[in-house]
C-alpha positions as CSV (number, residue, x, y, z in Angstrom):
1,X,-60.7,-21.3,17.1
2,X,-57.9,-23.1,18.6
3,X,-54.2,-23.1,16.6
4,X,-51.7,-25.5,17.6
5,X,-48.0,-24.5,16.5
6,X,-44.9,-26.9,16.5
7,X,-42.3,-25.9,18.7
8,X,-38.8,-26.8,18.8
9,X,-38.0,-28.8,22.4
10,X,-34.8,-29.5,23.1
11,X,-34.6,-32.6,26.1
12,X,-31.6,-32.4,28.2
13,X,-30.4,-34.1,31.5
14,X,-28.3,-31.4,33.1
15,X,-27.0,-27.6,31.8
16,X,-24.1,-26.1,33.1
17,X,-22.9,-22.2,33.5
18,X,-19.7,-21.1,34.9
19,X,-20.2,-17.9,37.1
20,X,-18.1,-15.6,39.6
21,X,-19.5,-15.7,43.0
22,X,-20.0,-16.5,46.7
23,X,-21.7,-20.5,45.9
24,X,-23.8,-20.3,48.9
25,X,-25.1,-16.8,47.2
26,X,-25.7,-18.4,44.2
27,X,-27.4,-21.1,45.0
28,X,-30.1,-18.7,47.4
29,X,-30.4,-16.8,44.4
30,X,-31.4,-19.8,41.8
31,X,-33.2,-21.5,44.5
32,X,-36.8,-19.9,43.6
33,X,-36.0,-20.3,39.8
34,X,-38.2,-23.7,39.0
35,X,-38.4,-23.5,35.2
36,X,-36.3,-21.6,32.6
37,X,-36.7,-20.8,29.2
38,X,-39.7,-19.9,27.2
39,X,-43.5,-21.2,27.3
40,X,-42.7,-21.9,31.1
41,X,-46.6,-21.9,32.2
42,X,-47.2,-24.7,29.7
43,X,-44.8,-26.6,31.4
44,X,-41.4,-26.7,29.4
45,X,-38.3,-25.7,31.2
46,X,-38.9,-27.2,34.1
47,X,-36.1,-27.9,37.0
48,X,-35.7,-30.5,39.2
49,X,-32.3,-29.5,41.3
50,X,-29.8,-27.1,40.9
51,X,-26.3,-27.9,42.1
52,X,-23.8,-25.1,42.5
53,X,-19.7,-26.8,42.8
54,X,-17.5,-24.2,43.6
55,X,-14.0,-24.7,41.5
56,X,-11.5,-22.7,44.1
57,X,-8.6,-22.9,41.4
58,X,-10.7,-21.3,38.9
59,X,-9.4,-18.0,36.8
60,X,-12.4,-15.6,37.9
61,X,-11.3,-13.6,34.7
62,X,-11.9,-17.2,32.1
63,X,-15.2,-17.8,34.5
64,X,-16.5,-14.3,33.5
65,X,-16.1,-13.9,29.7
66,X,-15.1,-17.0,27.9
67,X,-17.0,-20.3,27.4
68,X,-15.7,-23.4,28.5
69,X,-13.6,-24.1,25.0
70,X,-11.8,-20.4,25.6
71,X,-13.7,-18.7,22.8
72,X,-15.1,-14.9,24.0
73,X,-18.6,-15.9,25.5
74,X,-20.2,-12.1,25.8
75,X,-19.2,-8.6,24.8
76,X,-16.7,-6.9,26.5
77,X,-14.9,-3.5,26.3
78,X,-12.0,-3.8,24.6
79,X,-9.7,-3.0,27.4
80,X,-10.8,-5.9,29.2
81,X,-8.6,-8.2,26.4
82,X,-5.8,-5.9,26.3
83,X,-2.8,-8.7,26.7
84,X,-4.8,-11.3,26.5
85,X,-3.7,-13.2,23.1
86,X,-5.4,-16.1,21.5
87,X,-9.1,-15.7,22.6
88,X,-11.5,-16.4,20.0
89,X,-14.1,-13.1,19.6
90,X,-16.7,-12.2,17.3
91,X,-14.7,-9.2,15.7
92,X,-14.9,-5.9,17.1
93,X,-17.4,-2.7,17.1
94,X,-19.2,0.1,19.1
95,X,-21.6,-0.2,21.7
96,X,-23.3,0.5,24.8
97,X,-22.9,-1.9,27.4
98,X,-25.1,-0.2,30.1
99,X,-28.6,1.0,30.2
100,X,-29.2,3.0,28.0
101,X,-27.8,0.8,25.9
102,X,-28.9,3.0,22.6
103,X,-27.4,6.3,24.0
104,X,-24.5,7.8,22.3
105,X,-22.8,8.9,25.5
106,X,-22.8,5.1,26.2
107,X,-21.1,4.1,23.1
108,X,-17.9,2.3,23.1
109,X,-15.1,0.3,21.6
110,X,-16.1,-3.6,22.6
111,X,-15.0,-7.0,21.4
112,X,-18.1,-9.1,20.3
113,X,-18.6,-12.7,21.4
114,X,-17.5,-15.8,19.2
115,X,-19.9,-17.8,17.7
């Protein structure tokens, strides 16, 4: 018996992510990368160019934790926003942020990102 579910599609035109790196790096590395996101084999997802501009004036720092509107965009250790005032985070708590992730040893202070 065949079951068809609904699934929620969102259609866009072109996604961008800031990252630190060598562009010609980068672009080897998402050059095999032909479809993202889930239910990939039935077609969704698919990409038709990637495009890697490199910004020299960027702050590598911004590039690597915040989103493009300046609000915290992953979890950090705390000490990594030590004297940085004004960034939007998710509040704070304890965690690994290596593998293994569940490990007490690996358990520390972090800032969470913002929503």
């Amino acid at each position: 018996m065949r079951r068809y579910t609904g699934m929620p599609l969102t259609v866009c035109r072109h996604l961008v992510w800031r990252v630190v790196g060598d562009p010609a790096a980068v672009a080897e590395l998402l050059a095999p990368i032909v479809s993202i996101g889930k239910k990939r084999s039935a077609g969704h997802g698919h990409v038709l160019t990637w495009t890697v501009d490199e910004e020299p004036a960027a702050n590598r720092w911004e590039f690597a934790h915040l989103y493009p509107d300046g609000r915290l965009g992953r979890t950090a250790p705390a000490a990594c926003l030590h004297g940085r005032s004004g960034v939007r985070t998710g509040g704070e708590g304890r965690m690994g942020l290596r593998p293994p992730y569940m490990h007490r040893a690996r358990r520390l202070p972090v800032v969470l990102p913002a929503r």
